[in-house]
mmCIF file of the N, C-alpha and C atoms, coordinates in Angstrom:
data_MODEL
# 
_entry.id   MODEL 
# 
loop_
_atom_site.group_PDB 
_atom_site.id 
_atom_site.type_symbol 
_atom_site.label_atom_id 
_atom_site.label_alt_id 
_atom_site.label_comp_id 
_atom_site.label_asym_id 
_atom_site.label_entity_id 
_atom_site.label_seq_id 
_atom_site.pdbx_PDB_ins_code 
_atom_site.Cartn_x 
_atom_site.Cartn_y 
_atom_site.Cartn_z 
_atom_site.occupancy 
_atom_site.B_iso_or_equiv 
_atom_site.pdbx_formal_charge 
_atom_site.auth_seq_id 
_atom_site.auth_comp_id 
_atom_site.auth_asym_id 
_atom_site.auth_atom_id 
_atom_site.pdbx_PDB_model_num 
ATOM 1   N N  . UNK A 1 1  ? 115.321 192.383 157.271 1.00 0.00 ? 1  UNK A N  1 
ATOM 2   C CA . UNK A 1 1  ? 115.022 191.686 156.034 1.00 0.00 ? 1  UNK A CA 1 
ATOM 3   C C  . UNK A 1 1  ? 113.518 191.782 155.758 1.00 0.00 ? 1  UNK A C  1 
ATOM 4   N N  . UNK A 1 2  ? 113.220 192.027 154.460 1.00 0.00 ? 2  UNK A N  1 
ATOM 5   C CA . UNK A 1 2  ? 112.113 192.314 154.092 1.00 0.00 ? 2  UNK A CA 1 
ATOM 6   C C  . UNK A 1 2  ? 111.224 191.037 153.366 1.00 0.00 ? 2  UNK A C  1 
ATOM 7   N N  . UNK A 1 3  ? 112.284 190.266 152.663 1.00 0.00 ? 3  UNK A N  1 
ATOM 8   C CA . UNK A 1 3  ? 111.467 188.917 151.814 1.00 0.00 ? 3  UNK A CA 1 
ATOM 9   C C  . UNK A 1 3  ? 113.186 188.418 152.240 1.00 0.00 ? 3  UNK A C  1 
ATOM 10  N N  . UNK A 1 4  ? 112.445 186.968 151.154 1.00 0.00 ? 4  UNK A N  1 
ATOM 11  C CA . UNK A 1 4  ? 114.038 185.965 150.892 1.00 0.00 ? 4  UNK A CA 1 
ATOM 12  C C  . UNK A 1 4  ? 113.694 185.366 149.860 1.00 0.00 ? 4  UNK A C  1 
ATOM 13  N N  . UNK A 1 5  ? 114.764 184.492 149.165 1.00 0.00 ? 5  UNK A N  1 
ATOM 14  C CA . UNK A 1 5  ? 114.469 184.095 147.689 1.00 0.00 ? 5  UNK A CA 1 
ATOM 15  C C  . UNK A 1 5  ? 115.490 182.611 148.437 1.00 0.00 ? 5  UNK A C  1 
ATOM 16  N N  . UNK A 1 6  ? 114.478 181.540 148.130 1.00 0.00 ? 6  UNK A N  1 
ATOM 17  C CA . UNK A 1 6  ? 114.681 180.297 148.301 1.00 0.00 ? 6  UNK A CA 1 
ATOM 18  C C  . UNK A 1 6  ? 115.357 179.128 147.365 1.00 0.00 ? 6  UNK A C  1 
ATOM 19  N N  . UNK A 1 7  ? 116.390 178.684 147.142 1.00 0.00 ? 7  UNK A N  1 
ATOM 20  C CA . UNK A 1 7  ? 116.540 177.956 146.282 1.00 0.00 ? 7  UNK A CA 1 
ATOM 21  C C  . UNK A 1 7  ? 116.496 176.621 146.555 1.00 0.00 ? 7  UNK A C  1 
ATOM 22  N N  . UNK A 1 8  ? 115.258 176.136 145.450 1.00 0.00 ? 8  UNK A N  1 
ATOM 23  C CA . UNK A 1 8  ? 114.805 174.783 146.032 1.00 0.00 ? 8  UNK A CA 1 
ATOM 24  C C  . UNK A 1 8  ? 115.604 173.399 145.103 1.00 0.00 ? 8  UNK A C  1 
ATOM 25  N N  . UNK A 1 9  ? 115.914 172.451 145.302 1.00 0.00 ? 9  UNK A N  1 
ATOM 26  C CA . UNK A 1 9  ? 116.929 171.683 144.286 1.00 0.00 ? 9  UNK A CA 1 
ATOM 27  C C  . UNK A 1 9  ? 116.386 170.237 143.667 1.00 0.00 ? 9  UNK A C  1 
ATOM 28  N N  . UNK A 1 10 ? 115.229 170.345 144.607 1.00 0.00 ? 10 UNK A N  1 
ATOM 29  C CA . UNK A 1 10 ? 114.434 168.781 144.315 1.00 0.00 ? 10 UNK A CA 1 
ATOM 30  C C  . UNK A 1 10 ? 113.084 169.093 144.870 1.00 0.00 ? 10 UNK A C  1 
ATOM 31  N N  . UNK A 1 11 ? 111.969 168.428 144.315 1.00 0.00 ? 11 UNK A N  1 
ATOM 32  C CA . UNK A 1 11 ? 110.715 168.407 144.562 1.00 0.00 ? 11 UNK A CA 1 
ATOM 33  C C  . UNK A 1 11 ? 110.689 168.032 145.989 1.00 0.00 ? 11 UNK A C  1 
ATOM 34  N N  . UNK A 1 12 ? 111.591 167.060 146.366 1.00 0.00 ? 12 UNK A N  1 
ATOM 35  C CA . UNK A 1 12 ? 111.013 166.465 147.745 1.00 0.00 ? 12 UNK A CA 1 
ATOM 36  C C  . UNK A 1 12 ? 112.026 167.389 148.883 1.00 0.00 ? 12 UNK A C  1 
ATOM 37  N N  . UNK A 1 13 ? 112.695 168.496 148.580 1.00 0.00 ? 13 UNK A N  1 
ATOM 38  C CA . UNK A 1 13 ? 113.063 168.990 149.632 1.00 0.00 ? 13 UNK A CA 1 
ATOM 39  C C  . UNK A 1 13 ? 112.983 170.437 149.572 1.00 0.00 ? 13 UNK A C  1 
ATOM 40  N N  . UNK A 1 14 ? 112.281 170.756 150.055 1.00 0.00 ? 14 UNK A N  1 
ATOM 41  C CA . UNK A 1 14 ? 111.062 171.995 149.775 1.00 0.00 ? 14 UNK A CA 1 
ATOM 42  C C  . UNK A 1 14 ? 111.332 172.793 151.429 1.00 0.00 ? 14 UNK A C  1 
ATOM 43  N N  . UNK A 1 15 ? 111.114 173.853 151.385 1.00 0.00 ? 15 UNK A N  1 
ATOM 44  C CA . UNK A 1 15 ? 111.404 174.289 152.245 1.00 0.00 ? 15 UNK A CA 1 
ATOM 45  C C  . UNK A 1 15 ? 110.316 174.929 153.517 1.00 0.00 ? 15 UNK A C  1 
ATOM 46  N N  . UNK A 1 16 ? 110.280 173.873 153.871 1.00 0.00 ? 16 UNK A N  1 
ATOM 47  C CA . UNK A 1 16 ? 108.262 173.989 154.910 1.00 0.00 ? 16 UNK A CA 1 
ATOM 48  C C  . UNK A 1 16 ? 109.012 174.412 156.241 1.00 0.00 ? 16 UNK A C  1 
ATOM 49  N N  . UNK A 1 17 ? 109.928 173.827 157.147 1.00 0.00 ? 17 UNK A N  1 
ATOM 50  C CA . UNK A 1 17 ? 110.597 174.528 158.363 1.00 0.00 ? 17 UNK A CA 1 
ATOM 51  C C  . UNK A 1 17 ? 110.948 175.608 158.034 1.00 0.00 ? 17 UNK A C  1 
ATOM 52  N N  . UNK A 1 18 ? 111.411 175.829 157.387 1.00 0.00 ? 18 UNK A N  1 
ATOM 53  C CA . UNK A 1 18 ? 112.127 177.467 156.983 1.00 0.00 ? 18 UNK A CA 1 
ATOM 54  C C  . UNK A 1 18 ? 110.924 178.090 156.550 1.00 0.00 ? 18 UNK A C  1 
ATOM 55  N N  . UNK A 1 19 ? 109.727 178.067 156.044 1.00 0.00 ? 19 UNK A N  1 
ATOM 56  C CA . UNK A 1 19 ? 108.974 178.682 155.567 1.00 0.00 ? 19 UNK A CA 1 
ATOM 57  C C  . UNK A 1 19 ? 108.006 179.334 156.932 1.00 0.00 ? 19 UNK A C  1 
ATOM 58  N N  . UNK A 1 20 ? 107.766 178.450 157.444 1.00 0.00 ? 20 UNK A N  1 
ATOM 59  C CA . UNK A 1 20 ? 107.074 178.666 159.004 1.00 0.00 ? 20 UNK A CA 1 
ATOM 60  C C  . UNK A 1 20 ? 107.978 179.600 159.659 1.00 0.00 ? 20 UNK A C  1 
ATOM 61  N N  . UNK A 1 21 ? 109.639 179.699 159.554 1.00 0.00 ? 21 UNK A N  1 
ATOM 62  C CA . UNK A 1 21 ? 109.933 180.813 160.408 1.00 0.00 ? 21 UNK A CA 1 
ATOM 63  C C  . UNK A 1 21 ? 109.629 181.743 160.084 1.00 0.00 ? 21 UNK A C  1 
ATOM 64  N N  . UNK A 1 22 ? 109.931 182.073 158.853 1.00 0.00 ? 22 UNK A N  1 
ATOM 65  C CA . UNK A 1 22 ? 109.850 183.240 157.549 1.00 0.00 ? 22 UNK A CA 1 
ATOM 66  C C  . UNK A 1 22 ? 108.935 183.925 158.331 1.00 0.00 ? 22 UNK A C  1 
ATOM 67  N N  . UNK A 1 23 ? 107.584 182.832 157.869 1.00 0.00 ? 23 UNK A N  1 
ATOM 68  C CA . UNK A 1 23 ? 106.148 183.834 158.190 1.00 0.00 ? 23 UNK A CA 1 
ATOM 69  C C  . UNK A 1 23 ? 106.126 184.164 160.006 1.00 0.00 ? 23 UNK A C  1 
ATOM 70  N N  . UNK A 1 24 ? 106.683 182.817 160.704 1.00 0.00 ? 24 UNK A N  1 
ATOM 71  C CA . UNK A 1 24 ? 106.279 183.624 162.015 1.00 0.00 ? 24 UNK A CA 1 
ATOM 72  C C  . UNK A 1 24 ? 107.275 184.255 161.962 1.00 0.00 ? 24 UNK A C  1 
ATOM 73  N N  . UNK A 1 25 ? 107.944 185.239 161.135 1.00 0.00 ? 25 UNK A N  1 
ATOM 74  C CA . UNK A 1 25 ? 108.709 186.879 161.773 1.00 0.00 ? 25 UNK A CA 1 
ATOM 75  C C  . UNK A 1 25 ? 108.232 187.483 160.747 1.00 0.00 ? 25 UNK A C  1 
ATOM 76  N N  . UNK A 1 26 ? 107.250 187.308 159.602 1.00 0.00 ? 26 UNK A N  1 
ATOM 77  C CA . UNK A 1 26 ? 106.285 188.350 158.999 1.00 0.00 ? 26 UNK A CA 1 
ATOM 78  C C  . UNK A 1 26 ? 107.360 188.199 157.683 1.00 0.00 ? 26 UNK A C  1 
ATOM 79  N N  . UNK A 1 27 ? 108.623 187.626 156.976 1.00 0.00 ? 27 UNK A N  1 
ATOM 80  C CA . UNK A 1 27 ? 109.086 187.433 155.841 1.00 0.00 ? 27 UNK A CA 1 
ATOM 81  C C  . UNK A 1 27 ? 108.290 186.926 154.937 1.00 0.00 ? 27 UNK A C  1 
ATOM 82  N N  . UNK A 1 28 ? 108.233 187.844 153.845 1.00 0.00 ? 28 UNK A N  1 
ATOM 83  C CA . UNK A 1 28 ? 107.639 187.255 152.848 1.00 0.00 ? 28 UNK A CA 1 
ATOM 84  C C  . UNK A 1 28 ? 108.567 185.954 152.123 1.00 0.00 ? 28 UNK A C  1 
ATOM 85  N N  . UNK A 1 29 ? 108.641 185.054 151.363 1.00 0.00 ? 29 UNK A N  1 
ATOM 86  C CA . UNK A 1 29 ? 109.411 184.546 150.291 1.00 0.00 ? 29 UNK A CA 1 
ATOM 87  C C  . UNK A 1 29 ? 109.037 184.400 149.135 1.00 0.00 ? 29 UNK A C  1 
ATOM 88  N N  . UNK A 1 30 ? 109.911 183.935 148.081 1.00 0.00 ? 30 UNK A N  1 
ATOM 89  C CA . UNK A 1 30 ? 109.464 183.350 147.149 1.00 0.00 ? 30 UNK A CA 1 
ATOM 90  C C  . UNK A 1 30 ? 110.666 181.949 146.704 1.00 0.00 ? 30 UNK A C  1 
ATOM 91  N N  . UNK A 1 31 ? 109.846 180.586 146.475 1.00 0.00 ? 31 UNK A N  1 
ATOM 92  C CA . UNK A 1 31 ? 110.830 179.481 145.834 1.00 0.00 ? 31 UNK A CA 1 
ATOM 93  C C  . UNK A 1 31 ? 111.157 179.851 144.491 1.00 0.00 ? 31 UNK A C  1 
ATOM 94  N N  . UNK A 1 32 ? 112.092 179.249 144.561 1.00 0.00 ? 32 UNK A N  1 
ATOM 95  C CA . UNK A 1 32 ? 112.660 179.609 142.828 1.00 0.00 ? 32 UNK A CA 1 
ATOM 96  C C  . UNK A 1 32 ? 112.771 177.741 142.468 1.00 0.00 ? 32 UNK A C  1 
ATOM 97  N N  . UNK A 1 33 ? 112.043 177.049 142.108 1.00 0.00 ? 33 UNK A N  1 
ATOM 98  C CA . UNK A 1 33 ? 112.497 175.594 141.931 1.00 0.00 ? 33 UNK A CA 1 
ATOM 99  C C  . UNK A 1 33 ? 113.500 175.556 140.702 1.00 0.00 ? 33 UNK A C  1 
ATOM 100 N N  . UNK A 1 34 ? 114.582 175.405 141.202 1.00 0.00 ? 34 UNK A N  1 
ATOM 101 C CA . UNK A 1 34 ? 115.708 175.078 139.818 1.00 0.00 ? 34 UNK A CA 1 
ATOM 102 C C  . UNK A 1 34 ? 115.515 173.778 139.223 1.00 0.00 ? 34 UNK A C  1 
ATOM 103 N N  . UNK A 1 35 ? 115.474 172.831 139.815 1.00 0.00 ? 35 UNK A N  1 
ATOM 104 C CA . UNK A 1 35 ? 115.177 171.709 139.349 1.00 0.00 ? 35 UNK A CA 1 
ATOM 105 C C  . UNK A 1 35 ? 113.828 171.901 138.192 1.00 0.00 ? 35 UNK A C  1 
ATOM 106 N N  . UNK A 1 36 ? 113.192 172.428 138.633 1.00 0.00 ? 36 UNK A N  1 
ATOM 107 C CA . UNK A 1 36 ? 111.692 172.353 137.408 1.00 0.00 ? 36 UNK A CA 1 
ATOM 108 C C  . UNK A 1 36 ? 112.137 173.376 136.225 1.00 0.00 ? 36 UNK A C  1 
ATOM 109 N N  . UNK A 1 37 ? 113.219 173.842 136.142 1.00 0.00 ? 37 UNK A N  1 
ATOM 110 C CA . UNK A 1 37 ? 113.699 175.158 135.392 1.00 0.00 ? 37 UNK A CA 1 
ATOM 111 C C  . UNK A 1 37 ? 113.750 176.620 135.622 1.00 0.00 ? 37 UNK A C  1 
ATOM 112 N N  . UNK A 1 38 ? 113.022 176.815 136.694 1.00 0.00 ? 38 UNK A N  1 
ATOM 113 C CA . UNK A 1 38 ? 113.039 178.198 136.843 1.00 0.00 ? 38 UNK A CA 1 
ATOM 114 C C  . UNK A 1 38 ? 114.694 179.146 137.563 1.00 0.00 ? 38 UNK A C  1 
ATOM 115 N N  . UNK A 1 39 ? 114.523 179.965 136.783 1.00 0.00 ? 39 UNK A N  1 
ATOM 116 C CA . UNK A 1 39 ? 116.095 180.824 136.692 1.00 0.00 ? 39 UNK A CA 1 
ATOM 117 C C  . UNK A 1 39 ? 116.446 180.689 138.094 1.00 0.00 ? 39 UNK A C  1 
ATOM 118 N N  . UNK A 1 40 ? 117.967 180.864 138.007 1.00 0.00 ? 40 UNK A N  1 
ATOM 119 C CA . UNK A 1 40 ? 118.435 181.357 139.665 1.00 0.00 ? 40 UNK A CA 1 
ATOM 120 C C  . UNK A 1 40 ? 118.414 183.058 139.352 1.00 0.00 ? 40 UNK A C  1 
ATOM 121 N N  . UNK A 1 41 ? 118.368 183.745 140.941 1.00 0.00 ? 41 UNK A N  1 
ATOM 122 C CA . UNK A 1 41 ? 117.750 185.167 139.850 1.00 0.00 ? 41 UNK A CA 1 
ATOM 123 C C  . UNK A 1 41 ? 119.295 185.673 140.039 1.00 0.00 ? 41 UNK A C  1 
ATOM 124 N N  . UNK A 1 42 ? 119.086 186.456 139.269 1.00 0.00 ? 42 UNK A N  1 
ATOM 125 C CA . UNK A 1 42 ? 120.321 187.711 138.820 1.00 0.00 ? 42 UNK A CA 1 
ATOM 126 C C  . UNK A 1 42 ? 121.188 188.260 139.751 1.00 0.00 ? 42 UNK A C  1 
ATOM 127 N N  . UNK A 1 43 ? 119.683 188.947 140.975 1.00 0.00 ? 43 UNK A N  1 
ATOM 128 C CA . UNK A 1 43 ? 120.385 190.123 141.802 1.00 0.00 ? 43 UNK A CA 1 
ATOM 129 C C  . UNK A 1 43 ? 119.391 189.559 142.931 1.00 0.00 ? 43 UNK A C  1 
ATOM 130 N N  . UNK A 1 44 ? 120.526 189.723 144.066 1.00 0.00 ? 44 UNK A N  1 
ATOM 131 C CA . UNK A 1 44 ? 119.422 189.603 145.545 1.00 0.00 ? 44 UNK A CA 1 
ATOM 132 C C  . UNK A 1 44 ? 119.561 191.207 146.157 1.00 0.00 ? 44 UNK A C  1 
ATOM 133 N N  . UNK A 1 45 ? 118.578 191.576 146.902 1.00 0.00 ? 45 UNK A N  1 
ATOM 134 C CA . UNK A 1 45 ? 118.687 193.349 147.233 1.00 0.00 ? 45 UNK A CA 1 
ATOM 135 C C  . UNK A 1 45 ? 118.914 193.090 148.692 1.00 0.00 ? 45 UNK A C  1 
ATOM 136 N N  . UNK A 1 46 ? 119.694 193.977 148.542 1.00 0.00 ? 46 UNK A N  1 
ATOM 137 C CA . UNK A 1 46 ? 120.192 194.110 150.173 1.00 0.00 ? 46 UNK A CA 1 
ATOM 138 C C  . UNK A 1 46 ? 119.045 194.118 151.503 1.00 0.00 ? 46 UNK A C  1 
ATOM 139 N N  . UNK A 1 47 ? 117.772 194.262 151.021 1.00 0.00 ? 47 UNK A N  1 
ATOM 140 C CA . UNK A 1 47 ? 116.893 193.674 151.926 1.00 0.00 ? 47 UNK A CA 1 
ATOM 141 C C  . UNK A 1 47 ? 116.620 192.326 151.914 1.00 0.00 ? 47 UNK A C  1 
ATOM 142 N N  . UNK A 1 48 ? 116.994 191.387 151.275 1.00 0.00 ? 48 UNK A N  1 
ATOM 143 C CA . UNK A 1 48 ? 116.457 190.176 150.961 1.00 0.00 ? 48 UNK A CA 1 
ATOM 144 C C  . UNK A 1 48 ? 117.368 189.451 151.428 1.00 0.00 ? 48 UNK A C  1 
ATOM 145 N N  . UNK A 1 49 ? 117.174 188.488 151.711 1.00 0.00 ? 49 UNK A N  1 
ATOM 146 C CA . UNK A 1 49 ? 118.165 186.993 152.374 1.00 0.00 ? 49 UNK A CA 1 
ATOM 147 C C  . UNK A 1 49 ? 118.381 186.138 151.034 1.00 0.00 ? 49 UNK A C  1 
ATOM 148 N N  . UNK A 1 50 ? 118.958 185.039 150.894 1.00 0.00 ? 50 UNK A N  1 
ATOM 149 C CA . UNK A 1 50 ? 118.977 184.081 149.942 1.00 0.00 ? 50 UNK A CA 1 
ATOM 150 C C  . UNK A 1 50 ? 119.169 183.050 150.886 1.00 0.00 ? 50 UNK A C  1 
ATOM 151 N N  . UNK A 1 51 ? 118.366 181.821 150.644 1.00 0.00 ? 51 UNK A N  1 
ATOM 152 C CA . UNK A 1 51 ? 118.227 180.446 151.298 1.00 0.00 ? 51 UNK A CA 1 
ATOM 153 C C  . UNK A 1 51 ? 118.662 179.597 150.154 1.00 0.00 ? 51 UNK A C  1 
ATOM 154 N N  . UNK A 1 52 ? 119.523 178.873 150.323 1.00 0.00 ? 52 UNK A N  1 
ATOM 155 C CA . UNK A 1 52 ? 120.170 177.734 149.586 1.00 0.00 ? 52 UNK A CA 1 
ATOM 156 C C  . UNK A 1 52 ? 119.255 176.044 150.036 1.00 0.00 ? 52 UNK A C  1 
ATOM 157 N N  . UNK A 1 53 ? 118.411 175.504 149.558 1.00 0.00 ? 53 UNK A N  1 
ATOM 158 C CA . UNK A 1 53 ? 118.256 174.225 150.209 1.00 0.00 ? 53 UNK A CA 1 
ATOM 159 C C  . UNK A 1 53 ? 119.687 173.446 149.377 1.00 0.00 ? 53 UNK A C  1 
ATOM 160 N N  . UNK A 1 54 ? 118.935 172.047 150.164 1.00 0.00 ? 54 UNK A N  1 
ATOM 161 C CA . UNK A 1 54 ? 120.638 171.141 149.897 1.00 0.00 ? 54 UNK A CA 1 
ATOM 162 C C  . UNK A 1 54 ? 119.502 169.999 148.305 1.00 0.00 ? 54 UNK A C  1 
ATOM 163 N N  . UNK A 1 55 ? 120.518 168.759 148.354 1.00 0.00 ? 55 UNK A N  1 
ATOM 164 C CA . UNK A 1 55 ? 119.805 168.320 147.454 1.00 0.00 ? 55 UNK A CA 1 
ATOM 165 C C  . UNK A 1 55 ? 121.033 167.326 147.273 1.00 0.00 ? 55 UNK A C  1 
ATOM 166 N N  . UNK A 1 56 ? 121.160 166.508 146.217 1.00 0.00 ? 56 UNK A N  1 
ATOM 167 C CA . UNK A 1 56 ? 122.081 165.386 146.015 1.00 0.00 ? 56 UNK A CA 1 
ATOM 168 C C  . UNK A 1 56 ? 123.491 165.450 145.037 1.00 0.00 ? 56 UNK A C  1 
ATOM 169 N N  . UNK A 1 57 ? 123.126 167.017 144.365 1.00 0.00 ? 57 UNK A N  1 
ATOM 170 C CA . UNK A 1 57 ? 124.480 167.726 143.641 1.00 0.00 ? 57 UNK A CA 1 
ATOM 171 C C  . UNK A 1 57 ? 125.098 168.249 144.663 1.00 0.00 ? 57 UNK A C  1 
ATOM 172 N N  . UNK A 1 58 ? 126.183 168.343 143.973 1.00 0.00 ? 58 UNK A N  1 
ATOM 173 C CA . UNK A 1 58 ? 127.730 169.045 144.613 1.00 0.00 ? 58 UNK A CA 1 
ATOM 174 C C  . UNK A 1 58 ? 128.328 170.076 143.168 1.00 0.00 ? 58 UNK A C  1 
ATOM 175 N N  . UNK A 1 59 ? 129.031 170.830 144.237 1.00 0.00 ? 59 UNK A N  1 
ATOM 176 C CA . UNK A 1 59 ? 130.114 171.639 143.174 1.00 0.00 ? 59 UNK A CA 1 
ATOM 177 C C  . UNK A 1 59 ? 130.925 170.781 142.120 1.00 0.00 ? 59 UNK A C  1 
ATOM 178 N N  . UNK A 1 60 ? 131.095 169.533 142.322 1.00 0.00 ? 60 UNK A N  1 
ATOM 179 C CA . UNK A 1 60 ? 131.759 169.153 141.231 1.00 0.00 ? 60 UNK A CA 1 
ATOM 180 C C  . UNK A 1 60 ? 130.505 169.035 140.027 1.00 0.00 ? 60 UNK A C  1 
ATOM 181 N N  . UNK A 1 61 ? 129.442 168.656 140.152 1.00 0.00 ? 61 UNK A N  1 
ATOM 182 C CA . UNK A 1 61 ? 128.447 168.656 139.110 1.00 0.00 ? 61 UNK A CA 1 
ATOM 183 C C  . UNK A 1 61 ? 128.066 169.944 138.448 1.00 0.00 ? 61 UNK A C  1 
ATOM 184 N N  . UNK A 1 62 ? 128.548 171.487 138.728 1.00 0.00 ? 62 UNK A N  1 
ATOM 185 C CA . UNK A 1 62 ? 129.000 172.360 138.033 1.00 0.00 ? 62 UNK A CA 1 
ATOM 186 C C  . UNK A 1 62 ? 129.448 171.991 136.251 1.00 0.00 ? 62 UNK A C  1 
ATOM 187 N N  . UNK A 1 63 ? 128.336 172.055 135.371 1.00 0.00 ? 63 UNK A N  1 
ATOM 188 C CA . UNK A 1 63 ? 128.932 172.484 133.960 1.00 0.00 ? 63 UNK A CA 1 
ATOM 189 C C  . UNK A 1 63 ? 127.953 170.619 133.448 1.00 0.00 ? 63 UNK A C  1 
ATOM 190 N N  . UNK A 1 64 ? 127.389 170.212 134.619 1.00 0.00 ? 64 UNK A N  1 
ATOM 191 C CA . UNK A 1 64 ? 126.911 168.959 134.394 1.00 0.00 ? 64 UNK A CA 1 
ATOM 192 C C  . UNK A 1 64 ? 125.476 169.093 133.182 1.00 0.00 ? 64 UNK A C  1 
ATOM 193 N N  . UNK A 1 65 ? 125.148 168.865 132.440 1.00 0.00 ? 65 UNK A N  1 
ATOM 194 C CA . UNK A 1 65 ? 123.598 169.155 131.990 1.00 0.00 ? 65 UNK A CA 1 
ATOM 195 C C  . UNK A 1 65 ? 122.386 168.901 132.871 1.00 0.00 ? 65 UNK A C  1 
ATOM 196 N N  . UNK A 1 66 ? 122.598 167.410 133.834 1.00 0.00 ? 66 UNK A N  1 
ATOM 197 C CA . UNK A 1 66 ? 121.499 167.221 134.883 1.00 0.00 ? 66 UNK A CA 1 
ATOM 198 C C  . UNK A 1 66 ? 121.395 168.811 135.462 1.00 0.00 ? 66 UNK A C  1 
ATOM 199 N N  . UNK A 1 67 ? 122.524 169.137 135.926 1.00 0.00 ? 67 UNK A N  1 
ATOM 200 C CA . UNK A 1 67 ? 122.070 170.536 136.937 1.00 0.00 ? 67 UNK A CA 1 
ATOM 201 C C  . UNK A 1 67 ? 122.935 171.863 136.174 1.00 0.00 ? 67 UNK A C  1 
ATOM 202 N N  . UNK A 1 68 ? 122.028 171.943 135.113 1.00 0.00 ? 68 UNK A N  1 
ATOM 203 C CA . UNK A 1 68 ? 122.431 173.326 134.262 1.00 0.00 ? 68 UNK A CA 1 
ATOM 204 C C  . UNK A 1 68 ? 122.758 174.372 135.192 1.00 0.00 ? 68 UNK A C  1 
ATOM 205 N N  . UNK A 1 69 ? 121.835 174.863 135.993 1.00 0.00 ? 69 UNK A N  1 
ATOM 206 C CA . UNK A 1 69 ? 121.309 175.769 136.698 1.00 0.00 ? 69 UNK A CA 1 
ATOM 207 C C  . UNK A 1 69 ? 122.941 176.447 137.516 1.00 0.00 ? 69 UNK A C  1 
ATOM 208 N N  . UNK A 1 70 ? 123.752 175.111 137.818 1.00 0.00 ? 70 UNK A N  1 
ATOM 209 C CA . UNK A 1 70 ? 124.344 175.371 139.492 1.00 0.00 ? 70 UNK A CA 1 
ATOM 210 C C  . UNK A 1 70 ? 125.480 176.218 138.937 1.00 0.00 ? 70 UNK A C  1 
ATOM 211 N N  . UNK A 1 71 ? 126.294 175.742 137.646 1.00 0.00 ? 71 UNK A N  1 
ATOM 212 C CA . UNK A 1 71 ? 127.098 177.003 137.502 1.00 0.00 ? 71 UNK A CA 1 
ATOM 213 C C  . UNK A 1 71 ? 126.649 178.505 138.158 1.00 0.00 ? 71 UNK A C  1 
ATOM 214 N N  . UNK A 1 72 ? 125.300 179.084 137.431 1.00 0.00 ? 72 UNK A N  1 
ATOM 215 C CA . UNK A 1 72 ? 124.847 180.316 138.287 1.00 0.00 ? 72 UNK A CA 1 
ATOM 216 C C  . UNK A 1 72 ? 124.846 180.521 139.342 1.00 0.00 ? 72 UNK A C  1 
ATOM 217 N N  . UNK A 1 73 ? 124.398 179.542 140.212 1.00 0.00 ? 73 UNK A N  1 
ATOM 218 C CA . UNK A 1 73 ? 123.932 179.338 141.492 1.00 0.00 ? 73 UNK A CA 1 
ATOM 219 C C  . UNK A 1 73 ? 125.418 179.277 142.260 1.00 0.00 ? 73 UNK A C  1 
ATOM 220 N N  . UNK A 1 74 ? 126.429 178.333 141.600 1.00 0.00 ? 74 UNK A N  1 
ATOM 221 C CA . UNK A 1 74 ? 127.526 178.808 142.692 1.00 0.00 ? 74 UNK A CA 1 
ATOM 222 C C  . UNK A 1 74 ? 128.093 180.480 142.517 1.00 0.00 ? 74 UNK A C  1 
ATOM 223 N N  . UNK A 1 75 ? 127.822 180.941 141.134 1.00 0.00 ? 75 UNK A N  1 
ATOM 224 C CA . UNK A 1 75 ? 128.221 182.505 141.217 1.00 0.00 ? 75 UNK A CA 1 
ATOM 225 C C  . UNK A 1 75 ? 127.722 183.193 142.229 1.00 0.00 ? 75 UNK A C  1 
ATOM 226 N N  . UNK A 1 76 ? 126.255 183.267 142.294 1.00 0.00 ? 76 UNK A N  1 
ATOM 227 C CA . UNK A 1 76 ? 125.527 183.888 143.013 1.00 0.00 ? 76 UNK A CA 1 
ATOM 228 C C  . UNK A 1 76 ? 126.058 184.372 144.076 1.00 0.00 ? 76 UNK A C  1 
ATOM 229 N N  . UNK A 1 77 ? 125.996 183.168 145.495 1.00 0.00 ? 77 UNK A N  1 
ATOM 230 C CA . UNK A 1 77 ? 126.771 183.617 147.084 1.00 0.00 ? 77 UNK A CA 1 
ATOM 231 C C  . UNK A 1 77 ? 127.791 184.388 146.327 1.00 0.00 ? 77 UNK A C  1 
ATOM 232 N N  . UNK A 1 78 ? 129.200 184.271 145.373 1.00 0.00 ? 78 UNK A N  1 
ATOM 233 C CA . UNK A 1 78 ? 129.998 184.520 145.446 1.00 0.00 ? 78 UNK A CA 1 
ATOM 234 C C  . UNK A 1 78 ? 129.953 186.223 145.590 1.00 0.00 ? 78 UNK A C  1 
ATOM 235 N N  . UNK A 1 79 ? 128.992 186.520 144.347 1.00 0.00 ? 79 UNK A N  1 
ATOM 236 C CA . UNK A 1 79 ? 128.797 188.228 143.752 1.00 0.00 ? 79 UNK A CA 1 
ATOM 237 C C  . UNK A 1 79 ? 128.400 188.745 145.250 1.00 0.00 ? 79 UNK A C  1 
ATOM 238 N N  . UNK A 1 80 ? 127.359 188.096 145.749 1.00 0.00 ? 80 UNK A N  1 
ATOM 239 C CA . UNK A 1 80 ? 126.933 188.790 147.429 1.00 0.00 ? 80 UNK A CA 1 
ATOM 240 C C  . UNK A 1 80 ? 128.066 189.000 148.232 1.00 0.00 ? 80 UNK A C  1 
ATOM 241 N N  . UNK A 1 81 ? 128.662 187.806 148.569 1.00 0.00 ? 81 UNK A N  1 
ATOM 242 C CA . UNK A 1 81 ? 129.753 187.861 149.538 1.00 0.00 ? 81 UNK A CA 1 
ATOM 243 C C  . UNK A 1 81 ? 130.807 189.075 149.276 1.00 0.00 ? 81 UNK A C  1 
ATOM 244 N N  . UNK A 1 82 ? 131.124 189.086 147.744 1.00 0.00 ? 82 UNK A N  1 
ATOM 245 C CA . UNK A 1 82 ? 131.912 190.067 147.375 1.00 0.00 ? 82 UNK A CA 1 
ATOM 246 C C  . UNK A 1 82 ? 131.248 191.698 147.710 1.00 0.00 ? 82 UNK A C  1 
ATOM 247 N N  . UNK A 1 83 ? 129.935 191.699 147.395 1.00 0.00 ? 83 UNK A N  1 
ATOM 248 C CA . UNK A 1 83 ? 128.939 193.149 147.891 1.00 0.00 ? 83 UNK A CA 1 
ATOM 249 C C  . UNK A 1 83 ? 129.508 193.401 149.163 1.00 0.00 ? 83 UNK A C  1 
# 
């Protein structure tokens, strides 16, 4: 693995343990904060990992307006898993 793309779900749960491994094995990352609006991305590349943090939604809050975002976000794993 070359980088990872982090998905962060709340300001206060940020991903600082996981970030320290990242770097001590030389992974680059980048957060994607959904909560502040920023996209879930499109495509992860087969060098890249995807990190899910947790947060206080669930799959039933899918289609909710609080968490626009998670419809995508549950696609996402799915399209990989299917790769």
């Amino acid at each position: 693995m070359t980088s990872a793309i982090v998905l962060q779900h709340t300001p206060t749960e940020g991903p600082e343990r996981i970030a320290t491994l990242l770097a001590a094995r030389g992974i680059s990352f980048e957060t994607r904060a959904l909560h502040a609006g920023q996209p879930v991305p499109d495509v992860v590349g087969r060098d890249q990992m995807l990190i899910v943090m947790g947060g206080p939604m669930g799959v039933a809050d899918a289609g909710s307006p609080r968490h626009a975002y998670l419809s995508q976000e549950i696609a996402l794993p799915r399209r990989l898993i299917a790769r």
